[in-house]
Backbone as CSV, one residue per row, in Angstrom:
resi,resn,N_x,N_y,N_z,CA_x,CA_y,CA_z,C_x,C_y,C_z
1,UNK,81.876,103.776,-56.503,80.649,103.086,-56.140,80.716,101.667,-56.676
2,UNK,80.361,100.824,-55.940,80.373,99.404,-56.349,79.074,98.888,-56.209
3,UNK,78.778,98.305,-57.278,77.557,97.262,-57.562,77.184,96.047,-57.511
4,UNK,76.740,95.138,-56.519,76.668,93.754,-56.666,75.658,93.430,-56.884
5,UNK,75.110,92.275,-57.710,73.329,92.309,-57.976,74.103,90.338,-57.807
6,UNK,72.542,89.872,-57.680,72.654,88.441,-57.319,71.580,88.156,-57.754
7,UNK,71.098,87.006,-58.700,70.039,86.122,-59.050,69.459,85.015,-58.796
8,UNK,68.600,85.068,-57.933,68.280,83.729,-57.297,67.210,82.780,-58.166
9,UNK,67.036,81.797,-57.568,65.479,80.607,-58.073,64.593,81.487,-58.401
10,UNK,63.069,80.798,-58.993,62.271,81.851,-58.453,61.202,81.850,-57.839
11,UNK,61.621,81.014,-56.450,60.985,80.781,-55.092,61.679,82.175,-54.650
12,UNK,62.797,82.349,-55.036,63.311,83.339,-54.194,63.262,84.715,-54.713
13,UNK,63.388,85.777,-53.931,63.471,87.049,-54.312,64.847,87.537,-54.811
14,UNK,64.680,88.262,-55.948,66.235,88.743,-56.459,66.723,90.137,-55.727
15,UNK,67.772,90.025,-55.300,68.207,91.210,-54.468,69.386,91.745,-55.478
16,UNK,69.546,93.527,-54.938,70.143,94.361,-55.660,70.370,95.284,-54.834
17,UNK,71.859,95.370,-53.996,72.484,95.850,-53.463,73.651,96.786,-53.772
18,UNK,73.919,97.854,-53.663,74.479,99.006,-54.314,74.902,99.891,-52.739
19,UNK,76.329,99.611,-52.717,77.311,100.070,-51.806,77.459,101.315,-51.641
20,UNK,77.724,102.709,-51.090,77.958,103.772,-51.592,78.778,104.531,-50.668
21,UNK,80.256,104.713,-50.408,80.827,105.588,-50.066,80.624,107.117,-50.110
22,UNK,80.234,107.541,-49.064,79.615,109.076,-49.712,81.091,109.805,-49.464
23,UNK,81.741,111.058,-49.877,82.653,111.566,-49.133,82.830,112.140,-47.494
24,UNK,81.350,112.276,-47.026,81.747,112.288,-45.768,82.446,111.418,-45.104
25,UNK,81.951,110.095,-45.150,82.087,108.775,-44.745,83.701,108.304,-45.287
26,UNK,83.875,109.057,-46.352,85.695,108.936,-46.691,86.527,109.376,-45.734
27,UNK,86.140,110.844,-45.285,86.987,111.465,-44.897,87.193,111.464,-42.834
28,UNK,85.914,110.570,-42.404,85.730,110.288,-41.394,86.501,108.823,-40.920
29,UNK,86.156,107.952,-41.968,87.487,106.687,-42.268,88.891,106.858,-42.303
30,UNK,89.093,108.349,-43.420,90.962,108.309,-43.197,91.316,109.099,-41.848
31,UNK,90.059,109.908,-41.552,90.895,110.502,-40.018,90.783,109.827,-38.783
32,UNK,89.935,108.674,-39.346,89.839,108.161,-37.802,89.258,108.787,-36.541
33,UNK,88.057,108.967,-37.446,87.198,110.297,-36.417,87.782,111.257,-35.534
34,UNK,88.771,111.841,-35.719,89.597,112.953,-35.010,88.834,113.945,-35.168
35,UNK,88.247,114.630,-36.233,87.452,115.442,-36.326,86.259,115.839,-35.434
36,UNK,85.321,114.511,-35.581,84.542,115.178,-34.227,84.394,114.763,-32.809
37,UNK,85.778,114.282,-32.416,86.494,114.420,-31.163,86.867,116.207,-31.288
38,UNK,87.177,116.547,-32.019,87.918,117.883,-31.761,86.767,118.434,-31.899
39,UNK,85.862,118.329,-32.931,84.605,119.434,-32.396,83.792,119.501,-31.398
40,UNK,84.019,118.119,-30.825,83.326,117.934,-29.095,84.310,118.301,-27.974
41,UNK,84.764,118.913,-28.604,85.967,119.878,-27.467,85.483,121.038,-27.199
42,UNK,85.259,121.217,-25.897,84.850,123.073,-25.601,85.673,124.114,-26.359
43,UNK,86.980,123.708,-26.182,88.369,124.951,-26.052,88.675,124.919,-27.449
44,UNK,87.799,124.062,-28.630,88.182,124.212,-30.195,87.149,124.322,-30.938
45,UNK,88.095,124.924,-31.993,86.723,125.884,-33.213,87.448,125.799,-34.625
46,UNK,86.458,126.036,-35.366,86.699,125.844,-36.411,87.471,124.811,-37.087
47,UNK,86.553,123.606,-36.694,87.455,122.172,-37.352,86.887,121.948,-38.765
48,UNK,88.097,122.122,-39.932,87.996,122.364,-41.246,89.074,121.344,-42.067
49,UNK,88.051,120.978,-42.821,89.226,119.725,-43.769,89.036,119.965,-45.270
50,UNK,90.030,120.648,-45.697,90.408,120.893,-46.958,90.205,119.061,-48.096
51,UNK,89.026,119.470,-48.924,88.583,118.149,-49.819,89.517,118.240,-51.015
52,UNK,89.725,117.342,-51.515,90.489,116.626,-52.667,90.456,115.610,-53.728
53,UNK,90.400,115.890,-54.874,90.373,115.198,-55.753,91.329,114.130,-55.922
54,UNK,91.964,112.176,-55.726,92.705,111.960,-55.871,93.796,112.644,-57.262
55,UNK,94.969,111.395,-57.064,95.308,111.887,-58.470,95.156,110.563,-59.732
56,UNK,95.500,111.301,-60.723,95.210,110.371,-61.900,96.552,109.045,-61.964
57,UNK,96.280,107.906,-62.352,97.316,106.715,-62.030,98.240,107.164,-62.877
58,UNK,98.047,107.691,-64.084,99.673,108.173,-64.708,100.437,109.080,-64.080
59,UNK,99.633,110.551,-63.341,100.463,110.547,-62.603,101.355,110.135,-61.554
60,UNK,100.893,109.420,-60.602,101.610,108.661,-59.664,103.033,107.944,-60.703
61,UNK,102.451,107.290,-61.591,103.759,106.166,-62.522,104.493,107.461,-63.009
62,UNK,104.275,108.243,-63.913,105.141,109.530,-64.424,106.003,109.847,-63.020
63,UNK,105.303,109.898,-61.993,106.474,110.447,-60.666,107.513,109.394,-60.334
64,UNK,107.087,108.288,-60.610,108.071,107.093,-59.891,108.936,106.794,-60.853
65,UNK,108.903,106.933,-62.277,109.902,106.702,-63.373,111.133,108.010,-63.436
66,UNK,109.986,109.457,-63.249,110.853,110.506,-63.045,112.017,110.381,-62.323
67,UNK,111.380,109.712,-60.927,112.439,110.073,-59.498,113.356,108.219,-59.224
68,UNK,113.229,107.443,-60.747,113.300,106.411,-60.262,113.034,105.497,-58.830
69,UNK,111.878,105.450,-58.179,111.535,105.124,-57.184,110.229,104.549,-57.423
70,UNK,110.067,103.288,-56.553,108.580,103.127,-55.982,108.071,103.428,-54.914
71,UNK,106.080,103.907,-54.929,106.009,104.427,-54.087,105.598,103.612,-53.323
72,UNK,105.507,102.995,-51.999,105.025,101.921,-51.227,103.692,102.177,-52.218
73,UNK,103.072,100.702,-51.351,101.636,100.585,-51.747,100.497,101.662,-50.912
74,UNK,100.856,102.021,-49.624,100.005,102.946,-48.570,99.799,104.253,-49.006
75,UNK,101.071,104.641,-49.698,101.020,105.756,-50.153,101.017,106.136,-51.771
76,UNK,100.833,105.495,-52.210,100.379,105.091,-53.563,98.753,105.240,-53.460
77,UNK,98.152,104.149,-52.914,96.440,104.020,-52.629,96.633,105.534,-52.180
78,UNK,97.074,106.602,-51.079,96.877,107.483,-50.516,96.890,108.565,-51.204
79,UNK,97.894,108.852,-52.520,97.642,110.113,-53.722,96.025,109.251,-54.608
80,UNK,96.268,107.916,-54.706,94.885,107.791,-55.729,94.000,108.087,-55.219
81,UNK,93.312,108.227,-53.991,92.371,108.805,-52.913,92.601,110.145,-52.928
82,UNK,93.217,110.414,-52.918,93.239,112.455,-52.226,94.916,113.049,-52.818
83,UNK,94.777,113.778,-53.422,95.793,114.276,-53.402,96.099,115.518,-52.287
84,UNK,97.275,114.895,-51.341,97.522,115.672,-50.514,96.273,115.341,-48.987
85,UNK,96.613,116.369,-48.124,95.811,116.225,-46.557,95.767,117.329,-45.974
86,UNK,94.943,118.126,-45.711,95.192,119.409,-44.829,93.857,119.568,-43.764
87,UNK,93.732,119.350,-42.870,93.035,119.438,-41.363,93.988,120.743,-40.893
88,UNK,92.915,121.684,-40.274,93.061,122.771,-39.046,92.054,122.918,-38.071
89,UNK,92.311,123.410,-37.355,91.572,123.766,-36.139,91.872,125.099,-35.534
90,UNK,91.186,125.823,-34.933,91.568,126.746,-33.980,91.048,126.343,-32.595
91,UNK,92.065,126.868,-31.617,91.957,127.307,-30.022,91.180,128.029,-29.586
92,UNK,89.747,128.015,-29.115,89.851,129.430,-28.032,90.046,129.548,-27.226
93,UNK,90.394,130.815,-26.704,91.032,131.320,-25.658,90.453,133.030,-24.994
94,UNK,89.566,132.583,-24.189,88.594,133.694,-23.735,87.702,134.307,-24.713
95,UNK,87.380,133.593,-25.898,86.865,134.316,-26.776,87.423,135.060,-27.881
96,UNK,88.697,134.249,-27.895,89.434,134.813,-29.585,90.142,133.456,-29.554
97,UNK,90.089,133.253,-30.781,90.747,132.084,-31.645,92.184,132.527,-32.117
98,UNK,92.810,131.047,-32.329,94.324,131.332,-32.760,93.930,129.908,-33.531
99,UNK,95.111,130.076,-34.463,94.998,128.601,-35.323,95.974,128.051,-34.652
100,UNK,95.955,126.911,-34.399,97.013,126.362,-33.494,96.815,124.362,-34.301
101,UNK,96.004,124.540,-34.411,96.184,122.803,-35.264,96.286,122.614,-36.794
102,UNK,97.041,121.908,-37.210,97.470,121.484,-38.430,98.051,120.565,-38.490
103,UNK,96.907,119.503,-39.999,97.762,118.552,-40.207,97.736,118.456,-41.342
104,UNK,98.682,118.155,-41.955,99.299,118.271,-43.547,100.278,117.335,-44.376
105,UNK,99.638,117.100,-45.502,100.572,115.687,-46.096,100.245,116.785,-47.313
106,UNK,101.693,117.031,-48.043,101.871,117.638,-49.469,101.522,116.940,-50.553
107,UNK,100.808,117.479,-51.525,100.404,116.911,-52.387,101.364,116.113,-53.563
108,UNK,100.908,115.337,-54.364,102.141,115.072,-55.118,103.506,115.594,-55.397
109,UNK,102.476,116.718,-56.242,103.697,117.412,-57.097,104.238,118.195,-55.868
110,UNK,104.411,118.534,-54.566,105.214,118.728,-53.907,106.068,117.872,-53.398
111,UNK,105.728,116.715,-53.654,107.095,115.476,-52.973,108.196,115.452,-54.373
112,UNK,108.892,116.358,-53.614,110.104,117.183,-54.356,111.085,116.482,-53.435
113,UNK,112.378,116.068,-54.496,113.981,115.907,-53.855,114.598,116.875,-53.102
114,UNK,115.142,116.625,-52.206,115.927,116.954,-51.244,117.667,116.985,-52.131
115,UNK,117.853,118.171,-52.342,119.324,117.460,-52.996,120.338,118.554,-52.216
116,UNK,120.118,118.865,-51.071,121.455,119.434,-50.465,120.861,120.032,-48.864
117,UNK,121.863,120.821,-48.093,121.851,121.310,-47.348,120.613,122.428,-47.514
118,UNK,119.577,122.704,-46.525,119.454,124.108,-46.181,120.035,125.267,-46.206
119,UNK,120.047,126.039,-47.273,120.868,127.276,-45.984,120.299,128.253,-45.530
120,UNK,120.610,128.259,-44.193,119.802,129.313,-43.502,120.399,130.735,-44.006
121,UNK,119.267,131.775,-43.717,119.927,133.295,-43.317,119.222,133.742,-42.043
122,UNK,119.976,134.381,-41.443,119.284,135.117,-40.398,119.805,134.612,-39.252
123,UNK,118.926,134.093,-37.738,119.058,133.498,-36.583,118.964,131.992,-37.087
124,UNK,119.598,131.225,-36.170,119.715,129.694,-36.209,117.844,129.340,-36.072
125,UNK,117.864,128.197,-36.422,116.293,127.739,-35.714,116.026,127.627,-34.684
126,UNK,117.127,126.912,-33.911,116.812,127.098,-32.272,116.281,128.828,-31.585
127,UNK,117.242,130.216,-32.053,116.968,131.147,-31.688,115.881,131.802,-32.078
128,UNK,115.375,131.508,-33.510,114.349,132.358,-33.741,112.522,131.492,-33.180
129,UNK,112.379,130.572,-32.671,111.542,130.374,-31.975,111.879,129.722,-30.459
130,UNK,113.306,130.387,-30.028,113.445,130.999,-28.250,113.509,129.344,-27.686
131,UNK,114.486,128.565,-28.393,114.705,127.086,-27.937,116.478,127.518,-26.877
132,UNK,116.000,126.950,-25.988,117.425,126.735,-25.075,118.151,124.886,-25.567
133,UNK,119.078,125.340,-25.814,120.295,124.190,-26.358,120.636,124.050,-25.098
134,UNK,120.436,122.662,-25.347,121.216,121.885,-24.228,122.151,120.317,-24.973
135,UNK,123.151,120.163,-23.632,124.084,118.877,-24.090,123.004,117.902,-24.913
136,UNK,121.516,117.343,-23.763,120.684,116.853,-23.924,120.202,116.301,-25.771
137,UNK,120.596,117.349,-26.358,119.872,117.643,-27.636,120.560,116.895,-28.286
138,UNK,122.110,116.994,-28.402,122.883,115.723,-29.092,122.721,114.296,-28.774
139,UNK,122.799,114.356,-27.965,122.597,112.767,-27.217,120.764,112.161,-28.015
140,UNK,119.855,113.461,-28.695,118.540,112.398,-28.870,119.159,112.458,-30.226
141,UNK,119.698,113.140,-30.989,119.673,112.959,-32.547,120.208,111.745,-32.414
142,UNK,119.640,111.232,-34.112,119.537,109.669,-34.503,120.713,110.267,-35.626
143,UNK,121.495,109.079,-35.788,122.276,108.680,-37.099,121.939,108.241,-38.225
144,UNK,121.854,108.865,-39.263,120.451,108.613,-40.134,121.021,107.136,-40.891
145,UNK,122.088,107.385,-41.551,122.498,106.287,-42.438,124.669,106.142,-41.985
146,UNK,124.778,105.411,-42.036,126.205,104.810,-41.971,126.569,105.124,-43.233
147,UNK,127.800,105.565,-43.840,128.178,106.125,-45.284,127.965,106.866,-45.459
148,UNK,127.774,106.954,-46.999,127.638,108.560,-47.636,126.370,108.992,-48.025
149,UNK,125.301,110.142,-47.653,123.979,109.953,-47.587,123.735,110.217,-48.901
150,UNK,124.493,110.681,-49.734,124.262,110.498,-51.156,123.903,109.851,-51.819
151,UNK,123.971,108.728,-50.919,123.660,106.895,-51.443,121.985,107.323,-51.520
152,UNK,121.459,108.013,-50.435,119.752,107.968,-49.871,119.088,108.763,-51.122
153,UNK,118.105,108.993,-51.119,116.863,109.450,-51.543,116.047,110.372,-50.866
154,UNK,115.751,111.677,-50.871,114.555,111.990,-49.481,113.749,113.150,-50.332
155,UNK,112.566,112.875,-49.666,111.335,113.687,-50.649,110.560,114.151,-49.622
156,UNK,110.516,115.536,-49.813,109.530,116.316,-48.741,108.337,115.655,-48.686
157,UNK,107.292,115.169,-47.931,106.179,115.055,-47.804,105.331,116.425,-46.773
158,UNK,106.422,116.589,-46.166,105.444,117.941,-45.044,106.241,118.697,-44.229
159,UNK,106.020,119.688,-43.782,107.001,120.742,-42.948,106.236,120.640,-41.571
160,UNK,106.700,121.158,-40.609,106.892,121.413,-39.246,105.756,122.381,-39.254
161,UNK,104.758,123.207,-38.270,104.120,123.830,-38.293,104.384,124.586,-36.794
162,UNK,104.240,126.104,-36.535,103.793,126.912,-37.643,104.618,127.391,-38.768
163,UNK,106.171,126.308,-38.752,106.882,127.485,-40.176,107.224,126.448,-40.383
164,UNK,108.216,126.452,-41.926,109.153,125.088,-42.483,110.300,125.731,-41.841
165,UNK,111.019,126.742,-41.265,112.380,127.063,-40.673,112.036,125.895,-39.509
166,UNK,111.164,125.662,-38.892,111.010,124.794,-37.922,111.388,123.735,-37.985
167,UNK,111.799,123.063,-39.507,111.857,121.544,-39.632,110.969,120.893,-40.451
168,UNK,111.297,119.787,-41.847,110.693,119.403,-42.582,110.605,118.266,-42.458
169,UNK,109.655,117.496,-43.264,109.790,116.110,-43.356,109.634,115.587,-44.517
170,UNK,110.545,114.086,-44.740,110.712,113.375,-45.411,110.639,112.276,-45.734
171,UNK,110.244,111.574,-46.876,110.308,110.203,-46.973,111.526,109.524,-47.700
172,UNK,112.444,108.971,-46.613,113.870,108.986,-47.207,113.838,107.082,-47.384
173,UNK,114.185,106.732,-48.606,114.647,105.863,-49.192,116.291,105.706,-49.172
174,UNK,117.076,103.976,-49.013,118.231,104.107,-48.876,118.637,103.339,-50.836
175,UNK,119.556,104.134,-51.564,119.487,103.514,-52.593,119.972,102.664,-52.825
176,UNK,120.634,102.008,-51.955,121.536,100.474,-51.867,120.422,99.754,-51.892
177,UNK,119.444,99.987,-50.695,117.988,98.765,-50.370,116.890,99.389,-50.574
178,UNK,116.798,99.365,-51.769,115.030,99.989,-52.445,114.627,98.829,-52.639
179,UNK,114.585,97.571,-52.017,113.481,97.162,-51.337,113.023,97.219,-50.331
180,UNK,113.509,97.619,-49.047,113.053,98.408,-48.111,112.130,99.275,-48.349
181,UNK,111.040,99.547,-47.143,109.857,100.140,-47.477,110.478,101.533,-47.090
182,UNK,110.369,102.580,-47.853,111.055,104.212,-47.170,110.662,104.447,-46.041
183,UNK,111.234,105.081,-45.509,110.475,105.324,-43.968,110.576,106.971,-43.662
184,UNK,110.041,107.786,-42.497,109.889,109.327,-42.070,110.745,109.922,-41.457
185,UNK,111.376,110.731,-41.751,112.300,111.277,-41.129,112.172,112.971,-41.248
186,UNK,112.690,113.767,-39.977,112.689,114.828,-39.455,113.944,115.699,-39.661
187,UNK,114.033,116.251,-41.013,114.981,117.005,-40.332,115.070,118.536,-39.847
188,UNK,115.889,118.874,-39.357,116.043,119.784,-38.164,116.860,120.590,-37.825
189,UNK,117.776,121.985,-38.404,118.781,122.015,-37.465,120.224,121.400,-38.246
190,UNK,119.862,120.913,-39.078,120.918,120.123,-39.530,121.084,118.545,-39.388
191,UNK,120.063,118.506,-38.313,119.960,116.690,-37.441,118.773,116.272,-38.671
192,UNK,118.931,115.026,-38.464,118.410,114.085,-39.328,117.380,113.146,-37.911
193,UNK,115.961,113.101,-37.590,115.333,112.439,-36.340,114.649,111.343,-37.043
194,UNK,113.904,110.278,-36.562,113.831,108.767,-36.725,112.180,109.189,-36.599
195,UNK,111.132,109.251,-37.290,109.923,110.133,-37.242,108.868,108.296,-37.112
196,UNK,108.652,107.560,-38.056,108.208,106.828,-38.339,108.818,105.433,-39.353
197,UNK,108.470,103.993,-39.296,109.069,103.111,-40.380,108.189,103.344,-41.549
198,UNK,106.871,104.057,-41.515,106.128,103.644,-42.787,105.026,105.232,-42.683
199,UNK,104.601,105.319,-44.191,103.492,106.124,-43.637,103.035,106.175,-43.227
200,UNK,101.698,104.961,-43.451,100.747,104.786,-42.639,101.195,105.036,-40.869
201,UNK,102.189,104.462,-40.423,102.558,105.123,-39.394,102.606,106.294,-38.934
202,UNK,103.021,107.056,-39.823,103.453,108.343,-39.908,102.126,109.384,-39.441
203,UNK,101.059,108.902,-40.198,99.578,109.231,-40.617,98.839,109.516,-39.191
204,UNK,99.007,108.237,-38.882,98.414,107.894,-37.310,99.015,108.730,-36.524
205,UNK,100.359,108.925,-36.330,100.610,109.419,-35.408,100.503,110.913,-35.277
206,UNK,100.559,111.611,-36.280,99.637,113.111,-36.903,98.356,113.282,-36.528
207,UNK,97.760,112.042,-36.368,96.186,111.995,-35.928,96.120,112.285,-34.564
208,UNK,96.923,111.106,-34.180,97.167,110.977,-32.346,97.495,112.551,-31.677
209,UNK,98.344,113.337,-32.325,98.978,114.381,-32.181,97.816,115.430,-32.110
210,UNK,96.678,115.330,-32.798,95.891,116.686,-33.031,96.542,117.625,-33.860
211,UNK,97.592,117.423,-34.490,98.083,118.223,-35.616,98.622,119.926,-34.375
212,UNK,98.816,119.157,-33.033,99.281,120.233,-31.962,101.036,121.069,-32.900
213,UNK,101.192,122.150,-32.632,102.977,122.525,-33.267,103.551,121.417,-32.638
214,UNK,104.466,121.590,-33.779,105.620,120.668,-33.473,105.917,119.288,-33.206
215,UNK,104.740,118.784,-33.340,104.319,117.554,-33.087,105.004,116.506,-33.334
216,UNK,106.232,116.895,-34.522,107.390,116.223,-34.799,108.273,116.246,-33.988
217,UNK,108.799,117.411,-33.680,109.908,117.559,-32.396,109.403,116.888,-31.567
218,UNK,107.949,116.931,-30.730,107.568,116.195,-29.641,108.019,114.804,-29.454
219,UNK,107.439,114.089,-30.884,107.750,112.532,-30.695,109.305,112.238,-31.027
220,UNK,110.081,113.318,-31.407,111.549,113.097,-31.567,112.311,113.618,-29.874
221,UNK,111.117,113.986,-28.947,111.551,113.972,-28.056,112.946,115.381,-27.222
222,UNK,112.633,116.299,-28.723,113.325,117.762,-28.738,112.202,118.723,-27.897
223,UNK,113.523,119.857,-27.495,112.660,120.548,-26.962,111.695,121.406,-27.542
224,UNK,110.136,121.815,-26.584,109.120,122.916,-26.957,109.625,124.269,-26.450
225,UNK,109.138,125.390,-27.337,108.775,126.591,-26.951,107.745,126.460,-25.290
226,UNK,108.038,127.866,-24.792,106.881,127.415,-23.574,105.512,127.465,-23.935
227,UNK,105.546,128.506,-25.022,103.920,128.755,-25.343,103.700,127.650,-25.641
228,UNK,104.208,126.725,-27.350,103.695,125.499,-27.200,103.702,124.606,-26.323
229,UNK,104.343,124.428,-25.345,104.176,123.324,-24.067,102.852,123.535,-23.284
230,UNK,102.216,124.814,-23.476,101.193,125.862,-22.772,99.885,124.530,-23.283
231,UNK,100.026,125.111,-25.038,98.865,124.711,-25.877,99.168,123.054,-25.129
232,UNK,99.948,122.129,-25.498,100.155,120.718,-24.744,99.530,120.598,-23.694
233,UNK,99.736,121.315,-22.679,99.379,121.214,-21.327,97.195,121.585,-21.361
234,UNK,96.630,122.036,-22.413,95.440,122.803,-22.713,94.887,121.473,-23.001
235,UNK,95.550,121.086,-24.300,94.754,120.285,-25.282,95.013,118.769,-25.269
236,UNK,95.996,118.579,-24.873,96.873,116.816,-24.824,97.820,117.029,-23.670
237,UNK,97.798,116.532,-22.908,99.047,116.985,-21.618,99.643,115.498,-21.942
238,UNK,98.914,114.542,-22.353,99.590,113.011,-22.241,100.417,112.750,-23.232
239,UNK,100.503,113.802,-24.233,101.696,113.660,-25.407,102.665,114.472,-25.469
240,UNK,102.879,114.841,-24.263,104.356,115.453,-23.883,105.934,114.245,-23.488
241,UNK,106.374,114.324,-23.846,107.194,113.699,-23.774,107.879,113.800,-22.441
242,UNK,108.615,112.483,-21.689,108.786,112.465,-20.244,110.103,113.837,-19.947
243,UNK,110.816,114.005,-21.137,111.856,114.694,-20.204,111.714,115.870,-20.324
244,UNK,110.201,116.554,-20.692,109.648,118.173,-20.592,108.528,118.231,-19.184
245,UNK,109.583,118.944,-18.345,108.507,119.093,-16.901,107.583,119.698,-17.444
246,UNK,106.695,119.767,-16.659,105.361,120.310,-16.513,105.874,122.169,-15.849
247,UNK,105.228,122.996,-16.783,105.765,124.362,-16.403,105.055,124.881,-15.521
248,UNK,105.342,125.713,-14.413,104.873,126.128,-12.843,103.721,126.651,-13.618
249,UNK,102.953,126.775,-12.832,101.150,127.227,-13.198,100.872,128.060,-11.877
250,UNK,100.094,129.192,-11.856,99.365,130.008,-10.402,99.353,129.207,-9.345
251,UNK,98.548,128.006,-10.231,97.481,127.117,-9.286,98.160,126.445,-8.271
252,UNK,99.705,125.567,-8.958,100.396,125.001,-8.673,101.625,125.383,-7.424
253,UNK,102.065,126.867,-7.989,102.576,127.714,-7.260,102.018,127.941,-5.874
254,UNK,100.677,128.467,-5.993,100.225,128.506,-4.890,99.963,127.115,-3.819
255,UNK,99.645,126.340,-4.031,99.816,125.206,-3.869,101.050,124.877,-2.993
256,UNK,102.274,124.710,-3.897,103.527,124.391,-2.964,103.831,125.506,-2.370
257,UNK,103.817,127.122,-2.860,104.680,127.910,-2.203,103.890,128.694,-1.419
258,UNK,102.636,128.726,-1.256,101.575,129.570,-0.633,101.478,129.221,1.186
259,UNK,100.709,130.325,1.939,100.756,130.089,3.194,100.455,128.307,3.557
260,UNK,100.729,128.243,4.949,100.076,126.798,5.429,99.221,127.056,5.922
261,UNK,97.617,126.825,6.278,97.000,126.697,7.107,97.319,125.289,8.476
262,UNK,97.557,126.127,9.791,97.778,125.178,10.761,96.559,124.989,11.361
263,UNK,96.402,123.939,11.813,95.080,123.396,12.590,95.596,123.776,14.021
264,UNK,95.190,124.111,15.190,95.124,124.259,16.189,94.366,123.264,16.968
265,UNK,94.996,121.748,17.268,94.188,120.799,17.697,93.380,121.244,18.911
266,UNK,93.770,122.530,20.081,93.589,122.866,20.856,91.731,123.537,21.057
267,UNK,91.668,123.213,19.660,90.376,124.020,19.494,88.920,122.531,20.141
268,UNK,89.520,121.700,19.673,88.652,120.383,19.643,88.981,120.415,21.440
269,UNK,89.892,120.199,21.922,89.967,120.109,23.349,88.960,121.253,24.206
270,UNK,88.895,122.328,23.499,87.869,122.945,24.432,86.506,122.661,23.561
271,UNK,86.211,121.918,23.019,85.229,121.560,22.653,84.383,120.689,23.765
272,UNK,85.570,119.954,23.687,85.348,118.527,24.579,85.064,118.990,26.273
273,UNK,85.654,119.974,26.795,85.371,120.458,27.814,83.946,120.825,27.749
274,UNK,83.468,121.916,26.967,82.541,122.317,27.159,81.425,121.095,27.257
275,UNK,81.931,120.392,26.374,80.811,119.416,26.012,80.526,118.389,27.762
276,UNK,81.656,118.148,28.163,81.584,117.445,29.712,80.941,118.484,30.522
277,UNK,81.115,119.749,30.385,80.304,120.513,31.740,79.053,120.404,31.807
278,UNK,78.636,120.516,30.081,77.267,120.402,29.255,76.572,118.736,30.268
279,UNK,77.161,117.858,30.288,76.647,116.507,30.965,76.694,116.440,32.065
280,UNK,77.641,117.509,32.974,77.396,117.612,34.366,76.219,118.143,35.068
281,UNK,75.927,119.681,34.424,75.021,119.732,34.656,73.506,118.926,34.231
């Protein structure tokens, strides 16, 4: 809360003005009213935003001496405000809900180092949420760094939704140029994707997204599950990315593949007859 008081002549009246951020009004500012856009949605329910205490300034400095790093300034102001971000939503769908939106920035003490490979057990990621590999898929991965990535830095900020097998994210620093601002990156699979240059970027575009699955793969331009392309096609059809057709629908089907109705121009011609006998007599 901030206080300004001002003392005038005393022709004049003294004024005493007192500013007041309430937390609603916080949390409607960092989302950029996404919230009740989504609650003025028929087809969504339960729009819920997990509140937060920032964090304390030693912590933030204790993390950056720990991990030798600075944290930009965006995201610095962004733990002293809130530690962490979590927005959901649910879908309905004839009258039962599914959670289908999430958006999530890990709290401090989860922006944890990255210091090796994944290893999976089980099915690859592509198989266990029913992704078809194509040539396509190499050709979008990005080259993260030239050299040895050992040189880099990368700190979880958030996972993929609905699982982290799906793909995490990071805020990867290069340690040659830590003056460079860190920037977002996706990884995936083993691929390393080009997510955002800055948080605040990063932020926005989570917003833009509706916190829809996968929302990372989307803007990295990888392929969807069909169900999620489903929810896309429901809730945002305009943030599909160009090289995911649009999947056949009833409506559509019927449409191209359904009978023709033919007109029989022949019908209007005996119209017209009748209509001349009609004036003869």
């Amino acid at each position: 809360m901030q206080k300004t008081e001002s003392k005038k002549t005393d022709s004049e009246t003294m004024s005493f003005c007192v500013d007041i951020v309430t937390e609603d009004s916080f949390y409607e500012n960092l989302t950029l009213g996404v919230v009740k856009i989504l609650e003025n949605s028929s087809c969504v329910r339960n729009v819920r935003v997990e509140r937060r205490n920032g964090c304390e300034p030693g912590a933030i400095t204790n993390w950056e001496q720990r991990h030798c790093c600075t944290l930009p300034e965006d995201i610095r102001n962004f733990y002293a405000s809130i530690d962490g971000f979590l927005l959901q939503w649910n879908f309905d769908i004839a009258g039962e809900e599914f959670s289908i939106g999430r958006m999530e920035i890990g709290g401090l003490s989860s922006l944890k180092r990255y210091v090796g490979k994944d290893r999976q057990t089980g099915p690859s990621i592509q198989e266990s949420i029913g992704i078809q590999t194509t040539g396509n898929v190499a050709e979008l991965q990005d080259t993260m760094f030239s050299g040895d990535s050992r040189d880099c830095k990368f700190f979880e900020i958030g996972q993929c939704f609905p699982g982290p097998e799906n793909g995490r994210i990071y805020l990867a620093y290069r340690s040659k140029q830590e003056q460079d601002s860190p920037s977002i990156w996706l990884y995936r699979g083993s691929g390393w994707y080009h997510l955002a240059d800055n948080f605040t970027i990063y932020f926005r575009m989570m917003l833009a997204h509706l916190g829809l699955p996968l929302w990372q793969c989307c803007v990295a331009g990888l392929p969807l599950p069909t169900w999620i392309e489903q929810a896309y096609f429901l809730v945002g059809p305009h943030l599909l990315p160009s090289t995911i057709e649009p999947t056949e629908t009833v409506s559509a089907s019927l449409w191209n593949n359904g009978p023709i109705n033919v007109l029989d121009p022949a019908i209007f011609k005996a119209k017209d007859s009748k209509q001349r006998n009609a004036r003869k007599k």
